[in-house]
FITORDO-638284 format. One record per residue (C-alpha): residue number from 1; residue in three letters; x negated, y, z. Coordinates in steps of 0.2 Angstrom, whole numbers, plus 5000, padded with zeros to 4 digits. Example, Ala and Ser with C-alpha at 12.3 -4.5 7.8 and 13.67 -1.06 7.14 Angstrom:
# residues 2
> dodo/domar/c1/c2/c3
> 1/ALA/4938/4978/5039
> 2/SER/4932/4995/5036
//
This chain:
# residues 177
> dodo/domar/c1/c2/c3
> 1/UNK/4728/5265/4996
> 2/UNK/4729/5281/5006
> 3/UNK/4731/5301/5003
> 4/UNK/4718/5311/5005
> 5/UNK/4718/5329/5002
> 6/UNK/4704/5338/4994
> 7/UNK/4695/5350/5005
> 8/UNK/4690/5360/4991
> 9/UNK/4705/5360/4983
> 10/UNK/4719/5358/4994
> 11/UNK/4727/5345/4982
> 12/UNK/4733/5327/4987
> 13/UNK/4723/5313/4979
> 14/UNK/4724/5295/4979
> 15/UNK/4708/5287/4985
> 16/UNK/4702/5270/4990
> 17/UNK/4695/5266/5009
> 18/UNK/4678/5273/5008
> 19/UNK/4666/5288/5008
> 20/UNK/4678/5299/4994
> 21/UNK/4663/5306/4985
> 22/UNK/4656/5287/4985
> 23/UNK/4673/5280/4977
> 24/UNK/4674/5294/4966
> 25/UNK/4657/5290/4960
> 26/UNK/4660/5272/4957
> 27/UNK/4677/5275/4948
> 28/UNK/4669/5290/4935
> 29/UNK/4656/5275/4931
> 30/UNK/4670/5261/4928
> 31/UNK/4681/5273/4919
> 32/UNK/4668/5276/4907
> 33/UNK/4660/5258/4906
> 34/UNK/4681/5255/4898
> 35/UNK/4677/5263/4881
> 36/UNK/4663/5267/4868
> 37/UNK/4669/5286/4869
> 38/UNK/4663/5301/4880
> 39/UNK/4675/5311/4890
> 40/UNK/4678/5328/4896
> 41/UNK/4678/5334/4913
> 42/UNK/4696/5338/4908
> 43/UNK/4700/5321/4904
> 44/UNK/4691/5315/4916
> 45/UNK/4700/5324/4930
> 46/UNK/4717/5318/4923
> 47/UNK/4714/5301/4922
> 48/UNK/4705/5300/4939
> 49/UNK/4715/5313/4947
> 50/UNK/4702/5322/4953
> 51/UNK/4700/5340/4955
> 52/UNK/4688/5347/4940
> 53/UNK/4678/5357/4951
> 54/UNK/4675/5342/4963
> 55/UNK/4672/5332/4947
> 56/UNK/4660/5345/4938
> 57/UNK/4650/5343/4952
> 58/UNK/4650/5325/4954
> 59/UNK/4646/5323/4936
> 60/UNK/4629/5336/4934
> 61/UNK/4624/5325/4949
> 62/UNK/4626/5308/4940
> 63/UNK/4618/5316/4923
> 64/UNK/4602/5322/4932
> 65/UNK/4599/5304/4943
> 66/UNK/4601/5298/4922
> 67/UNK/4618/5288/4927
> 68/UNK/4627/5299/4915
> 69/UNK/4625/5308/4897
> 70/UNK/4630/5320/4888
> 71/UNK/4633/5325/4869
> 72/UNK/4625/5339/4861
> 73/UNK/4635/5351/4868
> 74/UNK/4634/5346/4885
> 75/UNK/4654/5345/4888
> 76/UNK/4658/5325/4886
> 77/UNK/4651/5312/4896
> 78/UNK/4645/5294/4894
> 79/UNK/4637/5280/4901
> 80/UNK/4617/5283/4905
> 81/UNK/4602/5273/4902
> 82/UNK/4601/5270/4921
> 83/UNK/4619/5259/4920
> 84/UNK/4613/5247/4908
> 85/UNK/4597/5245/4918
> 86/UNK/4605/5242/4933
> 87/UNK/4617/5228/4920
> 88/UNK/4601/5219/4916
> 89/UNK/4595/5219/4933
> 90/UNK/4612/5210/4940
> 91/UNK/4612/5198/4924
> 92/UNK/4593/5196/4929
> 93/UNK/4596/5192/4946
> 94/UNK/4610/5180/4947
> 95/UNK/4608/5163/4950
> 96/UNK/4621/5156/4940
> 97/UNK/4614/5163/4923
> 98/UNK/4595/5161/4926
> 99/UNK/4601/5139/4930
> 100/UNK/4613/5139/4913
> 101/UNK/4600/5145/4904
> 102/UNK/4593/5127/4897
> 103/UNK/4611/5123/4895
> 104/UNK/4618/5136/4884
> 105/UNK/4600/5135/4872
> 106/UNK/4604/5118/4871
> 107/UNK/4624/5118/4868
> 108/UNK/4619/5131/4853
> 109/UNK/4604/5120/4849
> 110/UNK/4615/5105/4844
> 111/UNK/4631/5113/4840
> 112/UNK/4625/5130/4829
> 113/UNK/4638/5139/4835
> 114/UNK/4638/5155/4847
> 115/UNK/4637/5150/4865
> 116/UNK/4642/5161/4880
> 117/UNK/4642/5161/4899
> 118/UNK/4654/5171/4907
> 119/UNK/4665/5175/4924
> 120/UNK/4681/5180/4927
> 121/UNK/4683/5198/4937
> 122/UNK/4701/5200/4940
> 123/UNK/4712/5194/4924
> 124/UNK/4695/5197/4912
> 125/UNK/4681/5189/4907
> 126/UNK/4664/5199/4907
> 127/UNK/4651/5188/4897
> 128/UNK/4635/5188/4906
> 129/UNK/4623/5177/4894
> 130/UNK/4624/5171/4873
> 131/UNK/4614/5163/4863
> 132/UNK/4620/5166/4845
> 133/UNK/4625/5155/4830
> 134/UNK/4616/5152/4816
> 135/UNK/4629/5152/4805
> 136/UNK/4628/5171/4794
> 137/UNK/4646/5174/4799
> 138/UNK/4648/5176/4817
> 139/UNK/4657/5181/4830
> 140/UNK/4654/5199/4837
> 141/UNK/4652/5200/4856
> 142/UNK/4642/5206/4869
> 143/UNK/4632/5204/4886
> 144/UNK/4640/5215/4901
> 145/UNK/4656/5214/4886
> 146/UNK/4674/5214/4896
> 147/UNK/4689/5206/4889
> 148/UNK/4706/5197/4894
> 149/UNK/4705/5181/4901
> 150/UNK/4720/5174/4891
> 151/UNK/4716/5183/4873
> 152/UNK/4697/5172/4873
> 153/UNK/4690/5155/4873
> 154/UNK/4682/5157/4885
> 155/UNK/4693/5165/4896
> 156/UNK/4705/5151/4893
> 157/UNK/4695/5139/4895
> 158/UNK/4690/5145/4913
> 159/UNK/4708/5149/4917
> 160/UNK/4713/5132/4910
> 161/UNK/4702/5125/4927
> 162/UNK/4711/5136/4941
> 163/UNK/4728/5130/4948
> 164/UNK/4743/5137/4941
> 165/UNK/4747/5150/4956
> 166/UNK/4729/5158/4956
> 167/UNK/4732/5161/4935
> 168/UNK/4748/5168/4939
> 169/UNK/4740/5180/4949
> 170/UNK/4726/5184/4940
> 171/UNK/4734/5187/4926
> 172/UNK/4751/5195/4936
> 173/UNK/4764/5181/4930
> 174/UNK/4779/5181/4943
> 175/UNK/4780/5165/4952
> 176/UNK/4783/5148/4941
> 177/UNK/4800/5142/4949
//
């Protein structure tokens, strides 16, 4: 990573290579896509460390193109309807899940149980398809849903396949001796 300063600001950021109003748009939306809860330009600017009034800026944008929302009062941001759409459109588009399809509807067929497809990003597990149980009592998770590799089935499963210094690094293990 490399410093930039802030124009409008004068402040030292830390920004990834790239167009700064680009990365900075990218990271607001994987901030928020983290948690269920929306955030304050306030917070926002502290967690990103960047400047509020770049940041108010950046969010009004991304609330008027429907990539944002905001609560009642207008002051805390969240994911907009536009982010799940572009979601769908990925999970719609990639290869892998549209061919797994007849696979996972028949694992789920003949075991019952809930069924996922998912990929590793980094040290997690983002499930891109389900099928569910169907038992009554079931096992909560979601489409587009990020979680550890090592604290899910899945995830171990998949991490279970890779050799030992690619899980190390995914999952940032110091060298096995």
């Amino acid at each position: 990573m490399s410093t930039v300063t802030d124009v409008a600001e004068g402040e030292p950021t830390v920004a990834r290579a790239g167009v700064k109003s680009s990365v900075r748009t990218l990271e607001i939306l994987e901030t928020l896509s983290r948690s269920n809860e929306k955030r304050s330009v306030a917070t926002l600017s502290r967690e990103l460390s960047i400047p509020k009034s770049s940041l108010h800026g950046l969010l009004r944008t991304m609330e008027s193109m429907g990539w944002l929302e905001t609560d009642g009062t207008g002051t805390l941001f969240g994911l907009g309807l536009r982010a799940l759409v572009l979601g769908n459109a990925y999970i719609e588009s990639d290869d892998v899940v549209g061919m797994a399809q007849p696979v996972l509807d028949s694992l789920a067929e003949f075991t019952g149980e809930t069924v996922h497809l998912g990929r590793l990003d980094g040290s997690d597990v983002v499930y891109l398809a389900k099928r569910e149980s169907r038992h009554t009592l079931r096992l909560f998770s979601a489409v587009g849903r990020r979680l550890p590799a090592h604290a899910t089935a899945l995830g171990k499963a998949i991490l279970a396949r890779l050799p030992d210094e690619d899980v190390d690094a995914r999952l940032e293990f110091p060298s096995r001796a």
